[in-house]
N, C-alpha and C positions, 0 to 999 in steps of 0.2 A: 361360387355356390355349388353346393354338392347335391346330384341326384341320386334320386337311390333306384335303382335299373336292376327289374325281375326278367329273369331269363324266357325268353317266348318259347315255345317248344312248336315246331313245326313239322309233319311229316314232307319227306322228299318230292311225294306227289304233288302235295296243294304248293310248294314252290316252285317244282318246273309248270306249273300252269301256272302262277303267279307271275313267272318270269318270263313267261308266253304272253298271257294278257299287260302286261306291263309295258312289252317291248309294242305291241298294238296301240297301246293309248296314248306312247310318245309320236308313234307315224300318225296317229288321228291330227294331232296338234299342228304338225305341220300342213295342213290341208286348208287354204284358207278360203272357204268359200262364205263366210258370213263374216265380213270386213265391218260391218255397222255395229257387229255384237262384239264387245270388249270388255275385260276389266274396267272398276270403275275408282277414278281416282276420290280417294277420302283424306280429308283434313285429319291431319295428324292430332290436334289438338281438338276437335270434337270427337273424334278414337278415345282420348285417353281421358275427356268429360265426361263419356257416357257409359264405359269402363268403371269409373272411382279408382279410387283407395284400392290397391291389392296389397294387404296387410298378412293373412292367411295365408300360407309358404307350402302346406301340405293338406288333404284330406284328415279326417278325423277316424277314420280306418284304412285297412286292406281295401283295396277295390281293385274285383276283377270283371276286365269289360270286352266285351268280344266283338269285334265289328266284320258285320256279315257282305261278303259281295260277293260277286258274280262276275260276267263278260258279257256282254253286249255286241254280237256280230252286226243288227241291222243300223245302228250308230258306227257303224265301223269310218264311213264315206262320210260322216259330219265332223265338221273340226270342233274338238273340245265338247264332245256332250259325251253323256252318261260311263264315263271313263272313271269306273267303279273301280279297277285297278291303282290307277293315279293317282283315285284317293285313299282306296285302303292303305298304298302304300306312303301317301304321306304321313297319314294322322296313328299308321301303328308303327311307323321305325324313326320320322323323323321330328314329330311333334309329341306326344300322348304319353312316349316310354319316360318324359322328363318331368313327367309331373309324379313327384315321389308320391310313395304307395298305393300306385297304378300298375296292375300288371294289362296291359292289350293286347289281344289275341287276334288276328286274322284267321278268319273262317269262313271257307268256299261252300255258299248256300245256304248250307245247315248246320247247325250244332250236333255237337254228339248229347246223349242223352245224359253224361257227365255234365258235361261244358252247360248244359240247360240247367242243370241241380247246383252249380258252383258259382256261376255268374253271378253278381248283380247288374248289371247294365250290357243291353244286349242293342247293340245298335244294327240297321238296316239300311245298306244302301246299294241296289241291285235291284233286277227284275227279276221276283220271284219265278221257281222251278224254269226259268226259262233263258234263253242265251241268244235273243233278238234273232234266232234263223228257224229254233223248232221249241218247241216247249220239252218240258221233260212230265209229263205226269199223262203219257198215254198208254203205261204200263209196259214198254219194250224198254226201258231200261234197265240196265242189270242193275240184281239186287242190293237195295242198301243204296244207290250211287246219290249222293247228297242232292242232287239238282232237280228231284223229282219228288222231294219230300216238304210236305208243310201240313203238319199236325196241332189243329186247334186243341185240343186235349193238353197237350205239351204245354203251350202257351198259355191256359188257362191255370196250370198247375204251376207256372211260374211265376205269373201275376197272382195267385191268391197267398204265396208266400211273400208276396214283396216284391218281385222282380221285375226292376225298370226297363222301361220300352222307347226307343227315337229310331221315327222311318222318316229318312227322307226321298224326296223326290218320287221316282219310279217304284219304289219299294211299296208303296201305298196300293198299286195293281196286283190283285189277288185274285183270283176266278169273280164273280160279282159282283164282291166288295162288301159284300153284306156280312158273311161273318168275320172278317179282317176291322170293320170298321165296330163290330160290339166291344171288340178289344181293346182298339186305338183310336176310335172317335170318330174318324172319317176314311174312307178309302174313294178307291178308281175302278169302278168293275165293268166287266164286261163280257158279250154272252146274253143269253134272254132273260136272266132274272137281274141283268143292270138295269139301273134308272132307264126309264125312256126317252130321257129330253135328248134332245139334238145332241152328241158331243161338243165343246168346243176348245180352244187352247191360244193360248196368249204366247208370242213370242216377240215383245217387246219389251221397251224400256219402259218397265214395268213399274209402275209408280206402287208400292203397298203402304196401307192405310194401316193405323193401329187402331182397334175397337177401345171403348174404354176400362175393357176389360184388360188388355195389353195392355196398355196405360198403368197398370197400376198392378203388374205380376212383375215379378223379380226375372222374368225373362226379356222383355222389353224395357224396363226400366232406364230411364233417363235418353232413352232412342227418340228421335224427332217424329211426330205425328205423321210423318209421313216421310217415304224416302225410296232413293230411286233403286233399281235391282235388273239386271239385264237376266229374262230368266223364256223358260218355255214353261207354261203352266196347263194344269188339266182340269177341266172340268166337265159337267158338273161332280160333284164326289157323292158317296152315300156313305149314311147315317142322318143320325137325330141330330138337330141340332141344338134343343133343349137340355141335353146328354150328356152336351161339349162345350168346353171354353174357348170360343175362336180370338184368337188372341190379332190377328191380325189379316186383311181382307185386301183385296185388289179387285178392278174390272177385269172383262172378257172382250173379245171383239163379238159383235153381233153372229159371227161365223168363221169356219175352220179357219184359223189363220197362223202357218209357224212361221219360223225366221226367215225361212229361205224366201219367201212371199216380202220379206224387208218391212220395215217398223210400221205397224197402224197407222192410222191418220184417227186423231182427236173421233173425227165423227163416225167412226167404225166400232168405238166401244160402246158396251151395251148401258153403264152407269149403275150395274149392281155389286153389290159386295162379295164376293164370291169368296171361300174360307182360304187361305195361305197357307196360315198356322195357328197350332192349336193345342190342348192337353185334355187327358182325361184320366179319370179314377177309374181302375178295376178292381176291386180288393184291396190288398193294400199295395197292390201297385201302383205305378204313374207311368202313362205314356203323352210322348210328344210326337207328334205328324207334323211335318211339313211340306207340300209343294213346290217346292225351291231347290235348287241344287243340281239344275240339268246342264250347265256350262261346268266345266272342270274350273273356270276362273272365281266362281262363287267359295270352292272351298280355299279360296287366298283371300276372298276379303275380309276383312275387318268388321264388318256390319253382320253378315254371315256367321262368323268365326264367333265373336261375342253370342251370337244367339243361340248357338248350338251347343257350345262350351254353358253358357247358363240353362238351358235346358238339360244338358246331360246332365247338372249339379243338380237342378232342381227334380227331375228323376230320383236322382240317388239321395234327397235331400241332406244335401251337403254346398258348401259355400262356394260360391264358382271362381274364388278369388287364385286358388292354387290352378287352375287351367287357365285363366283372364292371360296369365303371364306368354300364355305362348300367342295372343291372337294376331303380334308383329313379329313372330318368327316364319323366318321366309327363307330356308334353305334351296341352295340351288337344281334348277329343274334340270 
């Protein structure tokens, strides 16, 4: 089968930090201090049930998609979390370039105000303006330097033209989450205008529930009512929930609780549905959010992989059949 492979264009800078935070996120992996949290094995044959038919071989245009990351210094001492390198560099050199007329872009923090005006699908996975040791947006940064910039202006001029939106995991925390979540439905905020409820956070074998709204969106489609996910989750989020389509829900522990603390016990969760994942209309945009995505092993699974590949489709409303193909490609680490 023949690909058709557009040429990435990268300045020298955003590779030797590429190549910095990459060689970081292989030493993270070797560090095993959460031996209970693992990939998780899936039935090949319920993979390719709840997949279908991949008939559709390419997109029905050009699509240009830029996926946004960062570095994470205070994850540095966890093995396998938010190793925003590992994945950018999977899904733009080793998966994404092969799905003909897709060009993927790797981009540190921010877009240039081109790259904003040409995109159609702008994905997010990183901690915004910030590099888990100091933020960047306390005004000593030198000018221009991407890791200190996040412009709602920008964003809202990209969405009323059409321009699709997927944050996962971490990328969801924006200063209070209030105007990050008018955009994309729900965010993580934090600061005195976050929510006031307790924080909490889930770092178990996380069972997620599908609404019956998931049930029946072409991003969940033909997924089992429920199913298991080794994840660290945040809550509570802000926004409307009137607003948003939560597509699919999980419990909390009644209190702080991550991995290193080792898996819940049954009677530690609280029994509420708290949002996963989700979409929302801006204009004629679409965005997708999800919670999910903080173990490096989530972006090899299969469960994972399907929902984010049909989310991006469904973003850029286009068939998710020509990305489906890569969801058991597994290039060596």
């Amino acid at each position: 089968m023949m690909f058709a492979f557009r040429t990435i264009s990268r300045s020298i800078a955003v590779g030797l930090l590429a190549l910095l935070a990459a060689s970081q996120a292989y030493s993270q992996r070797s560090q095993l201090i959460l031996p209970w949290q693992s990939d998780q094995e899936r039935d090949p044959a319920e993979v390719k049930r709840i997949m279908g038919k991949i008939e559709q071989k390419e997109p029905s245009r050009d699509l240009n998609i830029l996926w946004v990351w960062g570095i994470d210094q205070f994850h540095d001492g966890h093995k396998w979390s938010h190793e925003y390198s590992w994945a950018m560099d999977r899904y733009c050199y080793d998966l994404l370039p092969h799905v003909p007329r897709v060009t993927i872009t790797p981009v540190y923090y921010w877009p240039s105000e081109k790259q904003w005006e040409e995109a159609d699908l702008i994905v997010f996975y990183l901690w915004p303006h910030h590099d888990g040791a100091s933020g960047f947006n306390d005004g000593t940064e030198p000018g221009g330097d991407p890791r200190s910039i996040w412009d709602y202006d920008t964003i809202d001029a990209y969405q009323k033209r059409g321009g699709a939106l997927v944050f996962i995991h971490l990328a969801v925390l924006e200063g209070s989450g209030v105007e990050l979540a008018k955009r994309i439905g729900f965010a993580w905020g934090s600061g005195p205008d976050a929510p006031a409820d307790e924080r909490t956070s889930s770092g178990s074998i996380v069972t997620t529930t599908l609404t019956d709204v998931g049930k029946n969106s072409d991003i969940f489609a033909r997924f089992p009512a429920s199913f298991d996910l080794h994840d660290e989750l945040y809550w509570p989020l802000t926004g409307d929930p009137s607003d948003v389509n939560i597509l699919a829900v999980a419990e909390a522990t009644t209190g702080d609780h991550y991995p290193q603390d080792g898996p819940p016990k049954p009677e530690e969760m609280d029994g509420k549905d708290w949002p996963v994942a989700w979409t929302k209309e801006v204009g004629k945009g679409k965005a997708f959010g999800t919670i999910l995505g903080h173990n490096w092993f989530a972006f090899n699974d299969p469960f994972f992989r399907i929902m984010l590949f049909r989310a991006m489709a469904w973003t850029l409303d286009e068939s998710p059949e020509p990305f489906l193909s890569l969801v058991n490609v597994h290039p060596q680490d």
